[in-house]
Legacy VTK file of the C-alpha trace (Angstrom):
# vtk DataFile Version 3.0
C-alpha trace
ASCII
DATASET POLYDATA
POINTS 133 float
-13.764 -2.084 -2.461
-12.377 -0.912 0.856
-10.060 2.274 1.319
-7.362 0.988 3.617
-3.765 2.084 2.551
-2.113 5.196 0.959
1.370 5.426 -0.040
2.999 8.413 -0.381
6.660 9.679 -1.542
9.842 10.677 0.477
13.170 11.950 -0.475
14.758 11.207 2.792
13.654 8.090 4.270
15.436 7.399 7.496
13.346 11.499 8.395
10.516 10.339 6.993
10.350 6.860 9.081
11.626 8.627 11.991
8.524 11.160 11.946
5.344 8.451 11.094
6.962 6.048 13.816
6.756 9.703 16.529
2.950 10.560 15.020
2.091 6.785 16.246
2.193 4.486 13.469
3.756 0.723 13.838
6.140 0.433 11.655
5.991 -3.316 10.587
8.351 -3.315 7.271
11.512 -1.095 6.404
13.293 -1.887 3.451
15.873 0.993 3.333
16.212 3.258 1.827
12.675 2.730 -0.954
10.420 1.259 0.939
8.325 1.457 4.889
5.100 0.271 5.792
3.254 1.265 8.789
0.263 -0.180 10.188
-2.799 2.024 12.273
-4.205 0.390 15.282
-7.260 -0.295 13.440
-5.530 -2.299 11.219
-5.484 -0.230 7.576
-1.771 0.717 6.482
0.023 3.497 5.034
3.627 3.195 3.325
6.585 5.137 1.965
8.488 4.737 -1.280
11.686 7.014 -2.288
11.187 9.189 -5.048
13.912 11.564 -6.369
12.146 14.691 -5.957
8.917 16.277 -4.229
7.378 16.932 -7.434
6.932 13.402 -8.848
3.666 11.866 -8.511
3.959 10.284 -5.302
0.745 9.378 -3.599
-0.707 6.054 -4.797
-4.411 5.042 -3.017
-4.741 1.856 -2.623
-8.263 0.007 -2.953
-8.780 -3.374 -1.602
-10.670 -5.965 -3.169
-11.352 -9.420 -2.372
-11.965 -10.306 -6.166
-10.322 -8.071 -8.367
-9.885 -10.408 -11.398
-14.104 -9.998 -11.708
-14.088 -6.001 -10.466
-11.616 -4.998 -13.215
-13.528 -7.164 -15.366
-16.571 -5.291 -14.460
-14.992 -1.898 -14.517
-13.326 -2.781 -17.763
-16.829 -3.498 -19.343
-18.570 -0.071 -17.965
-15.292 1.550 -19.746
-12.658 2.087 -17.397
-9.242 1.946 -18.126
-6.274 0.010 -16.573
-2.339 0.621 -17.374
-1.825 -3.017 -16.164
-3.939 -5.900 -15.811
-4.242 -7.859 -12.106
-0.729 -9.268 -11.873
0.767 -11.347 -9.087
3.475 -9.207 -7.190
6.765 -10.242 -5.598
5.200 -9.315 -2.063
2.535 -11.082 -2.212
-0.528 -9.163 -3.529
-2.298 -9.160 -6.751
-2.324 -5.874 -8.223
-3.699 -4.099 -11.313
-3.004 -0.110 -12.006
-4.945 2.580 -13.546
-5.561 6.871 -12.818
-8.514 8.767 -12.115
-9.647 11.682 -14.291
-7.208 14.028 -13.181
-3.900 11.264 -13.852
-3.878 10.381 -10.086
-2.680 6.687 -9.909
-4.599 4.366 -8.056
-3.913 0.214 -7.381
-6.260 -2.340 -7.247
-5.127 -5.169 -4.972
-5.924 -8.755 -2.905
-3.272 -8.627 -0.755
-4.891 -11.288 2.129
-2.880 -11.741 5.023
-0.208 -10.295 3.094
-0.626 -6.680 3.440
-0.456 -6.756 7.524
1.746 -10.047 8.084
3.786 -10.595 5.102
6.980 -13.022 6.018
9.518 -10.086 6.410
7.003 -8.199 9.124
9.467 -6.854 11.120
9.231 -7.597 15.056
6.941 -5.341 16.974
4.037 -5.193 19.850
1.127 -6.087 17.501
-0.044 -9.324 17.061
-1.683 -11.378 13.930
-4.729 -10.842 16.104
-4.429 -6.484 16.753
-3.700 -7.504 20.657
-0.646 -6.496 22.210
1.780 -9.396 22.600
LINES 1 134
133 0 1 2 3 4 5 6 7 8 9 10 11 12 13 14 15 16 17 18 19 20 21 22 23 24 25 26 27 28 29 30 31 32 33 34 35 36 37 38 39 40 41 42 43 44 45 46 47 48 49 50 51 52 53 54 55 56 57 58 59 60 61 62 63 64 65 66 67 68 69 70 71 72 73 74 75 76 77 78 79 80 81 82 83 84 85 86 87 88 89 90 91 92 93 94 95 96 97 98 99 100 101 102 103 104 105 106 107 108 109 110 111 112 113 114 115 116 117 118 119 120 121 122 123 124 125 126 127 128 129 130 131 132
């Protein structure tokens, strides 16, 4: 599994965009007002999602994996587990759900060329590549 995006919550999204685009992130999906994905230079990517209120459980980590049918299989088996099962999402990736100890959520996920370059990337200096157009 590889650690490469974090989502967390915002209750004002056009602030919250405005502020990750000034600390340097690419912003390469905005679907106002629930949804913004930016992307590092190193590729990984971190998003936003509306939530009502500060206080709901906001922050999902995201684990990549390029078979997740077989690793929820195998975490299944050593007793782990999952609110949902690896399901094919709208957007693209394959996702399955479950919390750590302490209720945190956490997503499982193949999203392939999907999670940088989905079809609705917005316009911006990175290419498919990382270079700068």
């Amino acid at each position: 599994m590889k650690l490469n995006q974090v989502t967390v919550g915002c209750v004002d999204y056009a602030r919250s965009v405005a502020f990750y685009r000034q600390f340097g992130l690419v912003q390469i999906v905005d679907s106002p007002p629930r949804y913004a994905r930016f992307e590092t230079a190193s590729g990984e990517t971190f998003s936003l999602h509306a939530v009502e209120t500060v206080g709901e459980p906001a922050t999902i980590i995201y684990f990549e994996c390029d078979h997740i049918d077989e690793t929820v299989a195998e975490l299944q088996s050593a007793g782990i587990a999952f609110e949902t099962q690896p399901t094919d999402q709208s957007w693209g990736w394959r996702e399955a759900r479950l919390r750590d100890p302490a209720g945190n959520p956490l997503c499982l996920f193949h999203g392939g060329t999907n999670r940088r370059f989905p079809p609705w990337r917005i316009n911006n200096s990175i290419s498919e590549k990382g270079n700068e157009k």
